[in-house]
N, C-alpha and C positions, 0 to 999 in steps of 0.2 A: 438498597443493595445495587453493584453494580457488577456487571462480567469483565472479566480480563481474560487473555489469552496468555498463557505463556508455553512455549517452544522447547521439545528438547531432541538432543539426534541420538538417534536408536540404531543398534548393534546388533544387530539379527545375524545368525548362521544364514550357511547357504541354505539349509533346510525351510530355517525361517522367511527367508527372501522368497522361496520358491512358493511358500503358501501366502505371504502377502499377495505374491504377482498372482497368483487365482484368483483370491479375493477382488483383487484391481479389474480382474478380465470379466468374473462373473458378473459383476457390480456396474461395469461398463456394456455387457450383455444388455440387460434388465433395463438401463438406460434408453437405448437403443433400440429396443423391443419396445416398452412404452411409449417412445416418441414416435415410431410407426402406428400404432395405435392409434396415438390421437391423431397423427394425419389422415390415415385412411377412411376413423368415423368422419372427421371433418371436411372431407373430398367426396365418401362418398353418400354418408346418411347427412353432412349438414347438421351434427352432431358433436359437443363440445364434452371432452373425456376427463376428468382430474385425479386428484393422487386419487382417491377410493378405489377406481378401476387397477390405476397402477398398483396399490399393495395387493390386489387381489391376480394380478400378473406377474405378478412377484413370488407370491405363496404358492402358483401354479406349476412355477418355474422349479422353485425350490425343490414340490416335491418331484418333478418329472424329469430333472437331470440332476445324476446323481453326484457331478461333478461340483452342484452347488449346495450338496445338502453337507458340507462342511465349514459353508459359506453363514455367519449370525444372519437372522431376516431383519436386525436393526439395519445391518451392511447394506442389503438392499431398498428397504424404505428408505434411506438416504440417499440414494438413488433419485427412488423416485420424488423425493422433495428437494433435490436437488433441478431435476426435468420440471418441476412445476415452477419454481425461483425462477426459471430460464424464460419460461411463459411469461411470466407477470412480469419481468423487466422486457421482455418483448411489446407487450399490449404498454407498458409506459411509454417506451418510445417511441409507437404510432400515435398517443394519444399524445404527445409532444411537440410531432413532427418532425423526429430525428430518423435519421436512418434507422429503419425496424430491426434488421440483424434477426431471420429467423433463427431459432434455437437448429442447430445441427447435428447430424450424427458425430459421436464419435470412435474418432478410430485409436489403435493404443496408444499412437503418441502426442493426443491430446488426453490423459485420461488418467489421473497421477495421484486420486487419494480417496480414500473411504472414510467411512464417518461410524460413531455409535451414538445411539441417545442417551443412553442412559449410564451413570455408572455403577458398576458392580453387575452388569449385566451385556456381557460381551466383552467387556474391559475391566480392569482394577490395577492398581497399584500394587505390589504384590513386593514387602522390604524396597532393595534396591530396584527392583526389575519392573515391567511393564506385563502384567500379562492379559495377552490377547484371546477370545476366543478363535479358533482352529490353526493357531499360530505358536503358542506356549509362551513361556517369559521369557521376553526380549529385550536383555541388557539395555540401557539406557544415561544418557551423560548428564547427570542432575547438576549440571550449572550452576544452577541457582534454585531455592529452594519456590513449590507451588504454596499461594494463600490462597485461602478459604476454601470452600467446597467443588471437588469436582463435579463437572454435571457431565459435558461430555465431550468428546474429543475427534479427531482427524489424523487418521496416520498417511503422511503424505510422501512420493519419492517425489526428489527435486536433484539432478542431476544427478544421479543415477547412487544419491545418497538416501536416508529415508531420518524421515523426523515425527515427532509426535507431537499436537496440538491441545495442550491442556485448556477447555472451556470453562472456567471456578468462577463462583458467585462469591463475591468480598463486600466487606462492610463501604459503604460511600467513604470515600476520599475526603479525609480534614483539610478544609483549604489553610495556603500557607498567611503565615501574617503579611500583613500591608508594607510595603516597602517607602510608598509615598511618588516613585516613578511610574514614567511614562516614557514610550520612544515610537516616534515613526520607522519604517523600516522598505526601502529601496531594495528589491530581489532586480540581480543585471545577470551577466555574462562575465564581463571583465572582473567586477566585483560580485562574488556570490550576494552578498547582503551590505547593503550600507546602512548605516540606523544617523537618526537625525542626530546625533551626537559626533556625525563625523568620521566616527567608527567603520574601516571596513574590514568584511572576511573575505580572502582571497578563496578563488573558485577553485578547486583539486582537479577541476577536469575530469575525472577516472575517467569515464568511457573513453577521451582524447587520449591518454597515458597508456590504456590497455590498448591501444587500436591498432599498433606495429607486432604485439606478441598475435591477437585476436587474427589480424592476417594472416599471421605463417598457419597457425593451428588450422585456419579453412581452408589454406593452398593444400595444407597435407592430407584435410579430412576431403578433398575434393580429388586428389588423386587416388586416394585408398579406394580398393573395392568394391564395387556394391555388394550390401548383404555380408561383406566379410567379417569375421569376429577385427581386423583393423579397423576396419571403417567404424564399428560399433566401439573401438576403445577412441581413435580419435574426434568422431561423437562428442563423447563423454567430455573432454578436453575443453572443447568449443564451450558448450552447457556449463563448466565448471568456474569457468574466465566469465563470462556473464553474469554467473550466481557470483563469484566475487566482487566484478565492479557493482553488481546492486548492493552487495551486502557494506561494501563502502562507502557508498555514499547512504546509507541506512544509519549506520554509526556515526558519522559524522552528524547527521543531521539528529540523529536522537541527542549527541551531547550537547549540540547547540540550539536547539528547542529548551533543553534540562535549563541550562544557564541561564535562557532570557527571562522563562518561566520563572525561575529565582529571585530577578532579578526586579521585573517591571510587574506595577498592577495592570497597567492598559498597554496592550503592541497593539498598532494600527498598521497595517499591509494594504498591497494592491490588490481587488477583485479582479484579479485578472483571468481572461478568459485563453486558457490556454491551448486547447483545444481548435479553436481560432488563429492562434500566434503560430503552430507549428507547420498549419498550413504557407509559411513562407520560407521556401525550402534552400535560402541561403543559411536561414535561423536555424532551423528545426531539429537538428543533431545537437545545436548548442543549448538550445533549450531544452532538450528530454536530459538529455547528460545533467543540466543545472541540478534538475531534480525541485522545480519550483512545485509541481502539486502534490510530492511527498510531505515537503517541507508544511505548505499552507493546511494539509490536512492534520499531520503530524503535532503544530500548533495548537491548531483549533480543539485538537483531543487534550492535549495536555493541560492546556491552562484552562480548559472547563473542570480537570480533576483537580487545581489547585486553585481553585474560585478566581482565576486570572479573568480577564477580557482581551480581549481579541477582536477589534472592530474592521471592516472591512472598508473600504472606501472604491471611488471612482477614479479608475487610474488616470482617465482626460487626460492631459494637459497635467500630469504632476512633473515633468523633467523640464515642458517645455514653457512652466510659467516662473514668476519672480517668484518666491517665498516671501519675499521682503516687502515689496509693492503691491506684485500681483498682475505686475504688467506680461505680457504674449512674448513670446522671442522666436519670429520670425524667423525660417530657414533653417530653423536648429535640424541638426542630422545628426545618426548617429558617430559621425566621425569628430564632431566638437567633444571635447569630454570637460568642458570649462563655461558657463556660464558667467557674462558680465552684462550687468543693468546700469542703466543710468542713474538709478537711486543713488548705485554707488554699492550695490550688492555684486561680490568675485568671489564664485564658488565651485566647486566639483559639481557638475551636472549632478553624477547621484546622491550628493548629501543633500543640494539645495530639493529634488524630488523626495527624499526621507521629508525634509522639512515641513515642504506641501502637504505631503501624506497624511504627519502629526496634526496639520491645522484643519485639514480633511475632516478628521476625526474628531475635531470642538476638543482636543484633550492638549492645548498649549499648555495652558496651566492648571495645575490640580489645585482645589482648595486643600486647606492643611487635616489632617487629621490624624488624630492621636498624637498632635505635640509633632508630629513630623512634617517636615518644613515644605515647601512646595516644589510641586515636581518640577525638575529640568534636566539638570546635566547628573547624570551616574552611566557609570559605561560599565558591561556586565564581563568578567574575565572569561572570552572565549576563547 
């Protein structure tokens, strides 16, 4: 069995809004209350606190303010195993050696979605509608239909819209049949993706395309008010152009993941350390806008649901070596976009790097199987 998530946007009254936003504030309360907890044992008994204490900080709560006894107590243990999630990738990345990042308070506009565990127990499906415990049924856009079993869900705002998070357990994924292909695959700037076949996909920019509307909207949310119901709707404005250029290059890359996935048994990609590259802050807007770690993660999920492969390689030296020979090309910068060798190899810098990638990965050539012939050239219709 596997979990899928699927998403839908919820149509709440203003009534309705106003008892989500409780829910959000109490539920961010009880956060906030247990994370002081475990710091004050641990500052001053030297003393290490976990969710047990917190559900019992929780139930205390619930019954002692009456503001939250409207509030599911599943709303607040997700709370508090949320504060505990926060610990435990904390303690990873000291034990790493990454920047620790301790867990922080939060204030309300960090602080955007509640959870339930269980379903039929705070939550249900209810016909068309969604219904919530201390909320009622809340209209909702069923898209597209949920499989298999709900277990549980997240009702989340996101720019001053509000969605619901369907968590369902479905049967494992039938992989798709054998194609017989293979492709390396170059992520750039100039070109979003080049594949060793040559093939490229031009980059959309979004964030570059939305950044002249993105300016006015914060010239205007910086003159408005403080605290004014304007400042609070041009706000919203800002947040809504963000959530769009994400959501664009979301779709984009979901239909072109779909294709390649179709398409090829083995993609081999860069391991590239991104993280690392953006600290070069000529790059570093062109690189988040790329959207290369949506993409590589995006990948690696889907062609695991369709028994694909997905090898990763060591980027070294994939733009700045021969494909052909294997010989160095000194001085290469990013302003050459044409590689020539003496072999006698004259290629786009990024395809002859797809090239290398493919040979990266020992997947030049596929043995034949099922009668289908051996992998090379197939180009997927993005």
């Amino acid at each position: 069995m596997a979990i899928r998530t699927f998403q839908y946007r919820l149509y709440p009254t203003q009534s309705q809004k106003k008892a989500l936003q409780l829910q959000l504030d109490v539920s961010r309360y009880v956060y906030n209350m247990a994370l002081e907890e475990r710091k004050l044992a641990w500052e001053l008994e030297g003393k290490s606190v976990g969710k047990r204490e917190g559900y019992l900080l929780a139930k205390q709560y619930k019954k002692t303010f009456p503001q939250a006894k409207t509030v599911h107590s599943h709303v607040l243990q997700v709370a508090i195993e949320d504060l505990d999630k926060a610990y435990k990738s904390f303690f990873r990345r000291v034990k790493a050696g990454e920047d620790p990042g301790y867990p922080r308070f939060k204030s309300y506009k960090r602080w955007h979605s509640i959870g339930f565990k269980q379903y039929g127990n705070g939550f249900q499906v209810d016909g068309r509608r969604l219904k919530v415990s201390g909320v009622g049924r809340i209209k909702v856009r069923w898209h597209r239909p949920y499989q298999g079993e709900i277990k549980t869900c997240r009702i989340i705002r996101k720019a001053g819209r509000w969605y619901v998070s369907l968590m369902c357990e479905v049967a494992d994924p039938v992989p798709l049949p054998k194609t017989g292909c293979v492709v390396g695959i170059d992520m750039g700037i100039n070109a979003l993706i080049t594949t060793s076949e040559g093939e490229q996909i031009h980059n959309p920019r979004w964030y570059r395309e939305a950044q002249s509307e993105l300016r006015r909207k914060q010239r205007r949310l910086q003159r408005a008010q403080k605290d004014g119901n304007q400042r609070k709707k041009k706000l919203l404005d800002v947040q809504r152009q963000h959530e769009h250029v994400k959501n664009q290059r979301r779709d984009f890359f979901d239909k072109l993941v779909y294709d390649l996935v179709q398409t090829y048994d083995v993609i081999a990609i860069e391991d590239l350390k991104i993280k690392n590259m953006v600290k070069n802050r000529h790059l570093s807007k062109s690189i988040l806008d790329a959207g290369w770690g949506y993409f590589k993660q995006r990948l690696i999920d889907k062609a695991a649901d369709a028994g694909r492969e997905v090898v990763l390689v060591d980027p070294a030296y994939t733009s700045k070596s021969c494909s052909n020979c294997g010989a160095i090309f000194e001085g290469l910068t990013l302003t050459h976009r044409w590689v020539e060798c003496e072999c006698g190899l004259s290629l786009d810098r990024d395809h002859n790097a797809a090239l290398n990638i493919l040979k990266r990965a020992g997947r030049v050539r596929e043995p034949e199987r099922s009668g289908l012939p051996q992998a090379w050239f197939r180009s997927p219709r993005l």
